[in-house]
C-alpha positions, 0 to 999 in steps of 0.5 A: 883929949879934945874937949868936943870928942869927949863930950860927943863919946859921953853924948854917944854913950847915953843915946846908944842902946846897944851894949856891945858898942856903948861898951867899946866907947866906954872902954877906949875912955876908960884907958886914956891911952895915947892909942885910946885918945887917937882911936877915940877921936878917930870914932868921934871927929866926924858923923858917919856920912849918909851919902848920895848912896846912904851908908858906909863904915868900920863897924864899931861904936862911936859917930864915925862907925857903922852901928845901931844909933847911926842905922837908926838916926839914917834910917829916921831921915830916911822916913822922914823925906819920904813922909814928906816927899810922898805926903799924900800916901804918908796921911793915908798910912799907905807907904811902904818899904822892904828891907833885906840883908847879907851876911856881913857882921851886925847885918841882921840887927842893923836890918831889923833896927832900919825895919822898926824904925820905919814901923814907928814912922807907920811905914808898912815894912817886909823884911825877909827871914834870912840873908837875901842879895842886892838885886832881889832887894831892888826886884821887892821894891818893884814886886811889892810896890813899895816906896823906898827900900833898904839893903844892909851890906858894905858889898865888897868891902873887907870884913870890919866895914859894913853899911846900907844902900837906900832905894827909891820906889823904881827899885834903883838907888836914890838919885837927886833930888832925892838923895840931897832931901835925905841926906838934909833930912838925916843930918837933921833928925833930932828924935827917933821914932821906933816900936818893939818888933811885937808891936810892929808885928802886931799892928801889921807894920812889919812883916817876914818874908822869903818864898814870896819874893823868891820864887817870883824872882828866880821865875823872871830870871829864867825867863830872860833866857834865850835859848832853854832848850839848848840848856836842857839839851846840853846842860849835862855836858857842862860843869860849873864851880861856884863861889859865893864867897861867904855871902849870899849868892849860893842860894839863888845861883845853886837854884836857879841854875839846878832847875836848869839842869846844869850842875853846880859844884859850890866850894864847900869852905865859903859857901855859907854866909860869914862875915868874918870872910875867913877864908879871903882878904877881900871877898871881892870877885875883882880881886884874883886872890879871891877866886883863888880856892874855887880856881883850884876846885875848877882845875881838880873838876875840870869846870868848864867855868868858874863863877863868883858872887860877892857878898850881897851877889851884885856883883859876878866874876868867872875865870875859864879853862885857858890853851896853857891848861890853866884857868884865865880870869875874865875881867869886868869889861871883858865880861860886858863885851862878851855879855853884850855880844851874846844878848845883841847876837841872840836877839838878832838870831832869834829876830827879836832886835827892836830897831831902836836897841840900846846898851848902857855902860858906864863913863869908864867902862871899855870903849869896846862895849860901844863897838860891839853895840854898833856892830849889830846896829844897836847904840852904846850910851854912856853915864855916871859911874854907879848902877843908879844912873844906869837905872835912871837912863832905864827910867828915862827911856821907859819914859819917852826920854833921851830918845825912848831907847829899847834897853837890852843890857847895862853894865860897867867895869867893876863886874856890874851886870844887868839883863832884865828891866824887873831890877834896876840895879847889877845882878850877880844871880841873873849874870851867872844864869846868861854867863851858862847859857852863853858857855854853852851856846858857844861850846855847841858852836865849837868855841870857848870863850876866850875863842869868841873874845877874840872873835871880837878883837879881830871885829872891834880892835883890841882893848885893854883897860888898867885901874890903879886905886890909891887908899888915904886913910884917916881925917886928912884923906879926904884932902889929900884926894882933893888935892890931887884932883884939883891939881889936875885940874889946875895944871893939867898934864900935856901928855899920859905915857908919852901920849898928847892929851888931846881934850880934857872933860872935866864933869865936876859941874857937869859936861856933855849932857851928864850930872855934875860928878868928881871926874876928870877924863883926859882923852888922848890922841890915839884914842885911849881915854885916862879916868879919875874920881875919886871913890863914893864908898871907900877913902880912895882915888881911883884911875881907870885907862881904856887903850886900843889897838889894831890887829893890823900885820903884828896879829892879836899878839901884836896888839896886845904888846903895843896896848901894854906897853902903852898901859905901862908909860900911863901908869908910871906917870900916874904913880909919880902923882900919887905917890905909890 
């Protein structure tokens, strides 16, 4: 075994006080195993990266794994930049901060170590009592006026990972300058500064809250709806079936929509929070598999719709009755086309459309989005992948920035969300509250949803996106994924699927007005637009494909065979890359 991945194990062992992954550590050294020797090093060759979003990892012991010593290494960085960042606030004892947390394994102590860490620092935390989503993090922030915010999940992970995202004191995840401070201060921390969880509650360090937030929020969630009267008229003609998928969503999305009179059959095998997912691979709304239980019970109930939350309920997904008899998945762009249209639609109905109105979405999110924007004489603008910089353009524009905009919805295409300005990241509760109104205002009108999709083809062509992501596991990942996009960008290709490339937007130092960011773009002749970046929270590259095509003579029909077939050519080309 390397000298250096011993000694950091040993290292390891005396700063760890948690016993279960002192003892993983001390075990793996103990059998000095080949197997041992590999998983070891595997543990020890690198320090789990605080990134620009905080942490991600398999949960175990060890420098590369998720556990108590690297939450409360992270955690005492994090304090530390805010001491120094908010100096004035910090000599006064006024910082403050809040800390939620879902169901995944180990989620609960890491939330509490991240909160007395804090209380050492003499930061004033709330933590709530039990399991709460990611977008009721971000609405605490806010609420409380706190100045940073914690919320310890791996959201859609499988089950051995687990992590946290850090927030800054709008309610949105940390963007520069503030993610490089913290992660300078992290990767520096050489003491940790924490008291027992008496002492915090004693000194008024640490406090437990639950209804305090929640009410307040489920308050500011039905108010975003446009039409409540058509919802208690109607809401007896509709049922909904529900998944929280083992995580959080059930209570907020059980609550929110019963006091609005809609019944809500929530599939009884993943309704309570498990980590171990025991019922699904990935407990992700994306995957098709994951829905596949709650599809069932919709078929036996005749749902009208079927919902799902992932594990920290920031991200929604449904599926709906289609004309075969069966139930069709909506995927993430098809939801924001159709989540926009309802907001810009209702908001002109009802004569409440500011003249400036304006609709976020993310750089590889559908093209259709920014068609369907225009159609109602609003605007589409673009941003980095990732919610936070959906918030930034919200933080701008409530600034007098970038043109001062009227925000009206934010979305991208893994299943992200947002229709209120009180949370300022995707918000699975509030989603799934709209998603009922919107079933039922276009059922009143005749219609379904897949029926006002179409409406929408025939309006703004047909639209088809693709993703293709390629796992690489392991110390050699990372470059390999840097291999395959620097040979991009080196040589890149003349034609995708048989298409020319007619402009190729490379924003790794920036372009275009957007933050530097690993991205290569490649925008075709015929106007589909070809993504890849690689991923910021797992080992993975991903590639996204946005193709359209008219509904001329061939129909709707016709559409869809030519944008697949186009789909189709783009994707061999890219799997020849990659080798998959």
């Amino acid at each position: 075994m390397k000298t250096e991945i011993l000694e950091r194990a040993k290292d390891y062992i005396i700063k760890e006080k948690d016993a279960d992954f002192r003892q993983e550590v001390e075990k793996l050294l103990a059998e000095g195993s080949e197997a041992a020797e590999k998983e070891l090093a595997d543990r020890f060759y690198q320090n789990l990266e605080f990134g620009t979003g905080g942490l991600r990892g398999v949960i175990g012991g060890g420098y590369n794994r998720m556990n108590s010593l690297v939450v409360k290494s992270a955690t005492q960085g994090l304090a530390s930049y805010l001491i120094k960042a908010v100096p004035k606030k910090a000599a006064a004892g006024e910082l403050k901060a809040v800390i939620a947390y879902d169901s995944r394994r180990y989620s609960y102590e890491f939330a509490e170590a991240a909160a007395l860490i804090f209380a050492g620092n003499g930061i004033k935390t709330w933590l709530f009592s039990g399991m709460r989503p990611t977008p009721e993090l971000s609405f605490a922030i806010r609420h409380l006026g706190c100045d940073t915010g914690i919320v310890v999940t791996a959201s859609h992970n499988p089950p051995q990972y687990n992590g946290y995202k850090a927030y800054w004191n709008d309610g949105s995840q940390v963007i520069p300058p503030h993610d490089v401070g913290i992660i300078d201060e992290v990767n520096n921390v050489k003491d940790i500064k924490e008291i027992s969880r008496k002492e915090a509650l004693e000194k008024g360090l640490l406090v437990i809250i639950d209804k305090e937030i929640d009410e307040p929020y489920h308050a500011m969630i039905k108010s975003k709806l446009f039409r409540p009267e058509l919802i208690k008229e109607k809401a007896g003609d509709v049922k909904i079936v529900f998944t929280p998928l083992h995580g959080t969503g059930a209570m907020h999305v059980e609550k929110v929509l019963g006091d609005l009179g809609l019944k809500v059959i929530t599939v009884p095998e993943q309704r309570e929070g498990d980590g171990n997912f025991p019922t699904v691979a990935f407990p992700n709304p994306e995957e098709a598999a994951a829905l596949e239980m709650a599809i069932k019970l919709g078929a036996k109930e005749k749902a009208d719709v079927v919902m799902a939350t992932d594990p920290d309920a920031d991200r929604f997904g449904i599926a709906v009755p289609d004309k075969n008899g069966g139930f069709a998945l909506v995927s993430g762009n098809q939801m924001g086309v159709l989540l926009a249209d309802y907001i810009f639609y209702s908001l002109k109905e009802l004569g409440k459309l500011p003249p400036n109105a304006a609709m976020i979405n993310s750089i590889v999110t559908t093209g259709m989005q920014k068609r369907v924007a225009e159609y109602y004489g609003g605007e589409c603008v673009e941003c980095l992948t990732g919610f936070k910089w959906i918030a930034d353009v919200m933080r701008k524009w409530e600034n007098g920035e970038a043109g001062g905009k009227s925000f009206v919805f934010g979305t991208e295409e893994s299943y992200g969300y947002n229709i209120e300005t009180e949370v300022r990241d995707k918000d699975g509760v509030s989603a799934a509250a709209l998603t009922a109104e919107m079933t039922i205002y276009w059922r009143s009108k005749g219609k379904s949803l897949l029926d006002r999709l179409d409406d929408l083809y025939v309006i703004c062509g047909y639209w088809q996106e693709m993703g293709i992501s390629k796992y690489f596991q392991g110390p050699e990942g990372p470059s390999i994924m840097n291999g395959i996009m620097e040979e991009y960008r080196k040589n890149p290709p003349k034609t995708l699927g048989g298409i020319e490339i007619a402009k190729v937007r490379d924003i790794k130092n920036g372009a275009d007005g957007l933050p530097p960011s690993d991205v290569l773009q490649f925008f075709l002749t015929d106007g589909t637009v070809v993504s890849a970046r690689p991923s910021g929270t797992e080992p993975k590259i991903k590639f996204y494909a946005s193709c359209r095509a008219e509904v001329g003579s061939g129909g709707l029909d016709g559409a869809k065979a030519e944008a697949a077939r186009k789909l189709d050519a783009i994707k061999k080309d890219i799997r020849a890359v990659i080798g998959d």
